[in-house]
N, C-alpha and C positions, 0 to 999 in steps of 0.2 A: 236963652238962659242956660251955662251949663250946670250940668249933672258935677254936684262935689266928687271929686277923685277920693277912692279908701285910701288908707293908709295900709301901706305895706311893711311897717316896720312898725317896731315901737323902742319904748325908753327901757334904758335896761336896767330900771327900776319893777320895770313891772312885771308881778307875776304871775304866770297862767293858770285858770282854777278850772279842773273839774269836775263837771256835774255830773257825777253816779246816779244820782238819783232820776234824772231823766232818758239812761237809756232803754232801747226800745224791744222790749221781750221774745217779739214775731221773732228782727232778724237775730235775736241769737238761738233761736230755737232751729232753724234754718240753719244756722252754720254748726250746730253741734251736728245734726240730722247727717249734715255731708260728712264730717269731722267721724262719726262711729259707723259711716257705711263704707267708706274709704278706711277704715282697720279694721270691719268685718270683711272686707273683699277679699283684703292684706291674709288676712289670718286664715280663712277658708280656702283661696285658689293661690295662695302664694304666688302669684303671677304678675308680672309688671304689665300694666296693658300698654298698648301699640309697638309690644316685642316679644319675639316668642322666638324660640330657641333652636336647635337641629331638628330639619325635617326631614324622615326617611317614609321614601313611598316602598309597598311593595305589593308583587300583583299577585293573587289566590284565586286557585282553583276556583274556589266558594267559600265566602266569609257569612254563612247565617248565621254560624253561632258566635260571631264579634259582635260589636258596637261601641260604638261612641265613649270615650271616657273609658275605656276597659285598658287594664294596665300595661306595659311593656314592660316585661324583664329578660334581666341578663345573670345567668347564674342563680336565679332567685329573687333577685334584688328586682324592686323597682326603681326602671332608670327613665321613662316618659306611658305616655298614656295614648290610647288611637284618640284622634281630631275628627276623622271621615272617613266614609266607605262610600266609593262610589261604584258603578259596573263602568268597565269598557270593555264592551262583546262580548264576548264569554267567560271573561274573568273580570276578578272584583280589583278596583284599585283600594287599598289599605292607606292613609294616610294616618304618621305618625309623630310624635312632638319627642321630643328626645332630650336629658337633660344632658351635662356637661360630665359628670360622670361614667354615662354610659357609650362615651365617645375613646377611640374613634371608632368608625365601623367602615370595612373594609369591603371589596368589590367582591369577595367571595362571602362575604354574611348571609348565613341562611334565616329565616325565619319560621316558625312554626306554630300553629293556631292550638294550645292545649285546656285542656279543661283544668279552672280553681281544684283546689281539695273541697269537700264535700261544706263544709261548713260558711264555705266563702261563697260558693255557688258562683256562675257564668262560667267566661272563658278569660286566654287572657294571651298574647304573642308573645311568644318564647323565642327572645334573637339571640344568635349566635354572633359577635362580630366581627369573625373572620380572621385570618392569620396575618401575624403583622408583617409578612411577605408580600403582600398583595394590595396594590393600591388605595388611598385612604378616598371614601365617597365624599364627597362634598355636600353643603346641605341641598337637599329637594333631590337627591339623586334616588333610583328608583332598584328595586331587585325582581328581578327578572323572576316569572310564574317555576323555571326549572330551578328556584334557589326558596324556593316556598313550600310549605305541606299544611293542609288543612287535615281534621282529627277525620277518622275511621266513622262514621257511624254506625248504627245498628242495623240497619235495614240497607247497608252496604254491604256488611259481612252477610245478610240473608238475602242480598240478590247474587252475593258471588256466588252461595251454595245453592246454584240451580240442581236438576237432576241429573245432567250429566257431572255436575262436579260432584254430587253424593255418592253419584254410582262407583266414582272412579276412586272415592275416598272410601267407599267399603271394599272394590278391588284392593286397594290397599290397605286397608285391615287386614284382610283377609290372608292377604300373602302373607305379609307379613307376621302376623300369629303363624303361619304353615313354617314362613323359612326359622321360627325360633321354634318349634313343635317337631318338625317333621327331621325322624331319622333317617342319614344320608344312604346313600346306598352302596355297593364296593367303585360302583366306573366314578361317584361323584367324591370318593377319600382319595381315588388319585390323582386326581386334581389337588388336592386338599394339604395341608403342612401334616407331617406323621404326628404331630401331638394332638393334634386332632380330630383321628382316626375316630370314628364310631358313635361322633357328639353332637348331639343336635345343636341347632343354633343358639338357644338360649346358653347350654353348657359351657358352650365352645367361648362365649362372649365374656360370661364370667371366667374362664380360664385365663382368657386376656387381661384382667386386672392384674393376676402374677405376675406377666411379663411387661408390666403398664412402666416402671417405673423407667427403663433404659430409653423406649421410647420417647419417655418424658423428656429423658436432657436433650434428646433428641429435637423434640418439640421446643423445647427449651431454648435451645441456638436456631431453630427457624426463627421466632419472635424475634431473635435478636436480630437476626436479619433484615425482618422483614421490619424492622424502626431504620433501613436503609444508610448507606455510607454519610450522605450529607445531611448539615441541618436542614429540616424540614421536609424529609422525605416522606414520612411515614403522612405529615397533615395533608403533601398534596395530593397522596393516594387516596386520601378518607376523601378530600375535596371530588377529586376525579370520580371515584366509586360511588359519588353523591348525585353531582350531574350524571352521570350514565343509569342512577335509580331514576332520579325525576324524569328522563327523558321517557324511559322504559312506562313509567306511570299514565306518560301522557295516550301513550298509545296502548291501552289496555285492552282493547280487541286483537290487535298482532301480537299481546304479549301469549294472551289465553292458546291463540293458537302455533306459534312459538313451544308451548308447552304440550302439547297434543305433538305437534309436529319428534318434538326430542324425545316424547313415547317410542314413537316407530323406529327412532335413530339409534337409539340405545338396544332396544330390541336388536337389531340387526350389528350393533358393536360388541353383544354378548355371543353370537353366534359366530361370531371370529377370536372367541377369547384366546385358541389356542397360537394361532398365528401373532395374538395381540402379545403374548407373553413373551412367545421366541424375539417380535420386534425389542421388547421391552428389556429382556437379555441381551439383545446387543446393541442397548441404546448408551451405554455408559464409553464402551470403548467408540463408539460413533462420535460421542460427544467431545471423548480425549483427542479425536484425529481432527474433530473442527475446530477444540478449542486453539489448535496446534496450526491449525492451517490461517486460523484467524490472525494469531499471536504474528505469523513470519508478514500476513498481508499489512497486519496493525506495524511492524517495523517495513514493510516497501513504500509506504505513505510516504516519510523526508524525502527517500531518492526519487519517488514517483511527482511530486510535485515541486520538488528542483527541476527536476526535466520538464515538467511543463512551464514552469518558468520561462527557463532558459529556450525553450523550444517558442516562443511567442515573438519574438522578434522574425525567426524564420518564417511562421507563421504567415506574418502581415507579410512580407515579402512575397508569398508566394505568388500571388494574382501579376506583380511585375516581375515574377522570372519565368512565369508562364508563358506570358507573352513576348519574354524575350527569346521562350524557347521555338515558340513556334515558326518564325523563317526557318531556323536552323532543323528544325523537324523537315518541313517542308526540302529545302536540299537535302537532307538525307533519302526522303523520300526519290527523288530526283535521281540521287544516285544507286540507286537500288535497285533502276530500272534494269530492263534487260541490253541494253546499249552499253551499260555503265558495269555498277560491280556485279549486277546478276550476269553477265552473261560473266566473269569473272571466278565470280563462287561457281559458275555451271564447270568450268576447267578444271576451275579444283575439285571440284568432286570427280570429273571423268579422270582426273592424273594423281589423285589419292592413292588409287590399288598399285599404279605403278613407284608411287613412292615410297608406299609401304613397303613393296619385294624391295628395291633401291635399299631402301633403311634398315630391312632384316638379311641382304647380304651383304651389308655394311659391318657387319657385326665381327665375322672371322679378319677381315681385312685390320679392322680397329684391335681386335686381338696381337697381331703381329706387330702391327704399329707399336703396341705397347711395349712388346718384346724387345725391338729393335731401339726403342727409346730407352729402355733401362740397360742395355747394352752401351748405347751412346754416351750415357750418363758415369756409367759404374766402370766401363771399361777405354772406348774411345779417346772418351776426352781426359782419363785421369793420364791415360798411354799419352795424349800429344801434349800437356802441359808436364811432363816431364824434361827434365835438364840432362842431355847427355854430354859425360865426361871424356874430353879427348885431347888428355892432358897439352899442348900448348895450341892447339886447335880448338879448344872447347870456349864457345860463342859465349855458355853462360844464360843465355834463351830459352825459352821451351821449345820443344821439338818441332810443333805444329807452324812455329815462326820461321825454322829452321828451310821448312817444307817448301813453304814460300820462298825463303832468301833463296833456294833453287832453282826454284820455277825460273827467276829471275835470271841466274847464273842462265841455264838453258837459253831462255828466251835470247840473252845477250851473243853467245856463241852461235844459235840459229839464224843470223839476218844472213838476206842475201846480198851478200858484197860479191860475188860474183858470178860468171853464164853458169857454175855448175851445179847451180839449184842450192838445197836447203841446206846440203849437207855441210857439215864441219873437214873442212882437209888440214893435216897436220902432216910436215915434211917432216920427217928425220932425218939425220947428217948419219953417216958412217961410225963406225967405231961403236965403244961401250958396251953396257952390258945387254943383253940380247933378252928380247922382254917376247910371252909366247904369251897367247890367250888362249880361254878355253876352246871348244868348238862351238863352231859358231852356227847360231839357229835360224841365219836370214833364208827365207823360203824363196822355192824357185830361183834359186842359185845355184851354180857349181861349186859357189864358194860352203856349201851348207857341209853342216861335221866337219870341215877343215879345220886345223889352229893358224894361226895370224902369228908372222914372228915380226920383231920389229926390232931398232937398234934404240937403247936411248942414250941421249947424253950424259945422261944424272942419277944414277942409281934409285929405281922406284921404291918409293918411302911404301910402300904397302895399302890394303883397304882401312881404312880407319873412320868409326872406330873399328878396333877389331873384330872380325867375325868368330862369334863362338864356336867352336866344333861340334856341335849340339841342336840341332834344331827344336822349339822349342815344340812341346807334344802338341798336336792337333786334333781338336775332341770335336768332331763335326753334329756328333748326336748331343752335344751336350748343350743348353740353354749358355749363350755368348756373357749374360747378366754373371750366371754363379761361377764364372771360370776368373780364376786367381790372378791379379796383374805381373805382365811379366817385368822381371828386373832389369832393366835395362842398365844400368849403371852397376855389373857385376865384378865378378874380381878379376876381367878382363881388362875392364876399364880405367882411365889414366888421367889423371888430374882430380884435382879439389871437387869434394863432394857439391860446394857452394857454386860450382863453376865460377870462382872469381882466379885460373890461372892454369 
């Protein structure tokens, strides 16, 4: 038998009632119960659960005076609260909740463990977070123990003041009340500035406020300095100056005796004060000869590293010209022997001394040579490229071609045309005018100082050109270069100056 099927619909007559009066008290007491614990949660931890927000860890020396719930600020503000402290080794891990405000924080953020004001009582982490130069952490990322500081306590400050630190801190009272007490004496005023002469230390100190102010502006443009040329100079010396304290902190045993040690060192750099002073006088012009040596090295950089540039292709080269040097090292080697150019160099050195004398009495010879050239030059050759005038005789030529057309003439009347040798024979016929020569100079002759008469047919035309009556003067002591060219085309001479006739 089946089970009647409900109905899942109905008539859309009909309308749905209900009944208030039968619900059921438990569960509404139950769902108010969730309803005011779920907006007391709300209201008291303002927190969404299964979400929480930036987390920054960071590691402490010693966190006893933290805990749990204790606030984080920033400037004042609270911006999250610590979650946990755990130990790893010898340092506490800090874990911290961070809200959206107090973001971002950066790789150099310090933190630091300080005490509430009196009325608030605990303690509470003082972060710093960092310069917005410096990379943004991410959430759960952590700060290193040297970017942390836990507070001083009391019974820190009275174990640093063991007995040797007290003794050495009433050494130092002591002195000190002497050096502002104790009047100087004449060897320690000359050391001393003459204003003052004769004033103890306290005196002297207070005088110093009168002359305080120039030092001021003085002081005045250090600071300005020292906020450095570029943005953010000044934050990452505070940064720098920070890690180099925490470091110093971690190692407080090497610090203590670090400070013992610069006792003795100081000591022993007062006892050089005087030599320290003379350094210190001439440390200004020292500084102007480096600034200056710096300045020309700061402009050889461009030229210095174009050449290495440039110089880098030869560079890689070099291993294949090395090796292409070496055969040829090698024959040179070869020829060096004493077979070859050594025994060669051995010549030359043994015929050095004789070519030296060669070469220094070379000297007078090259002197005359000179002589004789500026002779050739200034007298010779202007005498043989002269034109002599002989009026309808005159060539028109220079003399020196003239010289030649002779040799020729000679040559042609010298052959031998016949048994009687070299000589030239010339018959005369009888008659005419009777022609005498001088005496004649053939040696080993009968014929010698005799005159020669002869007949000729044709009336001798005379020497030509003519000969001057005058020999021209003969200066044998006189340098041939400064002696004046003679005229040869005088006012003996006949025909056109141009030799054309």
């Amino acid at each position: 038998m089946s089970r009647p099927r409900r109905r899942l619909w109905r008539r859309h007559d009909e309308i749905p009632v209900v009944e208030l009066g039968r619900t059921n008290p438990v569960r509404f007491a139950i769902v108010f119960l969730i309803v005011l614990g779920i907006a007391l949660y709300f209201g008291f931890t303002k927190h969404i659960p299964f979400k929480h927000g930036y987390r920054l860890n960071a590691m402490f020396a010693s966190a006893l005076n933290i805990k749990g719930k204790s606030p984080v600020r920033i400037a004042g503000v609270n911006v999250g609260k610590v979650t946990s402290i755990k130990r790893q080794g010898n340092v506490a891990l800090v874990s911290m909740e961070l809200e959206g405000r107090g973001l971002p924080i950066h790789s150099d953020a310090t933190a630091k463990i300080r005490p509430r004001i009196f009325l608030e009582g605990n303690w509470f982490v003082d972060l710093q977070p960092g310069s917005p130069s410096a990379p943004t952490l991410s959430s759960g990322g952590t700060l290193p123990v040297t970017q942390t500081a836990d507070p001083v306590q009391l019974d820190q400050v009275l174990d640093a003041l063991n007995t040797d630190t007290r003794a050495n801190l009433q050494d130092f009272l002591i002195g000190y009340g002497d050096g502002l007490t104790k009047k100087p004496n004449a060897e320690e005023d000359a050391e001393q500035d003459p204003a003052v002469h004769g004033l103890n230390g306290a005196r002297a100190l207070n005088k110093t406020y009168r002359i305080a102010p120039p030092a001021e502006r003085g002081g005045a443009v250090i600071n300005t300095a020292v906020g450095g040329t570029e943005a953010h100079d000044l934050s990452k010396l505070v940064a720098s100056i920070g890690k180099v304290t925490a470091a110093l902190n971690v190692h407080e045993q090497e610090l203590g005796e670090l400070i013992v040690n610069f006792n003795t060192f100081f000591s022993e750099f007062a006892a050089q004060s005087t030599p320290l002073r003379q350094t210190v006088a001439l440390l200004p012009s020292s500084l102007l000869a480096i600034d200056r040596g710096l300045a020309e090295l700061d402009a050889s950089f461009p030229p210095t590293r174009a050449f290495a540039h440039d110089i880098l292709p030869g560079v890689r080269a070099t291993n294949a010209t090395v090796s292409a040097t070496l055969p040829w090292i090698e024959q040179v080697q070869a020829s060096l022997q004493p077979s070859e150019l050594g025994g060669v160099a051995k010549g030359l050195v043994e015929a050095t001394p004789s070519l030296a004398r060669l070469t220094s009495e070379q000297t007078p010879f090259y002197k005359q040579t000179e002589v004789f050239n500026k002779c050739l030059t200034k007298v010779l050759l202007p005498a043989g490229n002269v034109k002599l005038q002989d009026g309808t005789s005159t060539s028109g030529v220079e003399s020196y071609k003239e010289f030649w057309y002779g040799l020729v003439g000679l040559g042609g009347i010298a052959q031998n045309f016949d048994g009687n040798g070299t000589f030239a024979h010339f018959l005369l016929g009888s008659g005419g005018p009777t022609v005498r020569s001088a005496p004649t100079s053939v040696m080993n002759t009968k014929l010698k100082g005799l005159r020669l008469l002869a007949h000729a047919s044709l009336p001798p035309l005379g020497t030509r050109p003519v000969v001057p009556s005058q020999e021209p003067p003969y200066k044998p002591l006189v340098p041939c270069y400064t002696q004046s060219l003679p005229n040869f085309n005088g006012p003996l001479s006949q025909g056109p100056a141009d030799g054309s006739g």
